[in-house]
C-alpha angles and dihedrals in degrees: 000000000000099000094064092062081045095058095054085039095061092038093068089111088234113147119264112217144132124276101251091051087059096045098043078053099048089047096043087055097041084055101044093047090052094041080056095054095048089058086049090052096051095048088062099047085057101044088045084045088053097045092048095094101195098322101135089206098052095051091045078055094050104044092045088052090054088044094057093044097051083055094046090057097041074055106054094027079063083049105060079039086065107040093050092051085046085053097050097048088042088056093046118078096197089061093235128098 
């Protein structure tokens, strides 16, 4: 009676892996998404700092906003940085690279 409800379970076309395949995907698509952001950010700031002409408010604006998302990439490129060592040391069983 019940394996019947396992075999349609198993035929859902989902992907089987392990869980460190899945995790290493869902944070290498959280940091890429806010690295992409940060660019985005960044592209706005310049674009607000440019178009400022001479208002000191505006380019403080600017410039803070370009700070913030500099920070924002070297974040999430150390990041990526971070989830692809942890994956390497997951996927090897003698713990060094």
């Amino acid at each position: 009676m019940y394996e019947q409800g396992l075999q349609y379970a198993s035929n859902t076309g989902l992907p089987d892996s392990e869980f460190s395949k899945a995790l290493k995907g869902v944070l290498n698509f959280t940091t890429m998404l806010l690295a992409g952001l940060g660019v985005l950010g960044f592209l706005i700031s310049g674009i607000l700092y440019i178009s400022a002409t001479g208002n000191e408010e505006r380019m403080q604006l600017g410039k803070r906003g370009m700070m913030y998302s500099a920070i924002g990439i070297a974040v999430g490129a150390l990041g990526y940085v971070i989830v692809q060592t942890t994956a390497a040391i997951m996927k090897n069983e003698k713990g060094g690279f």
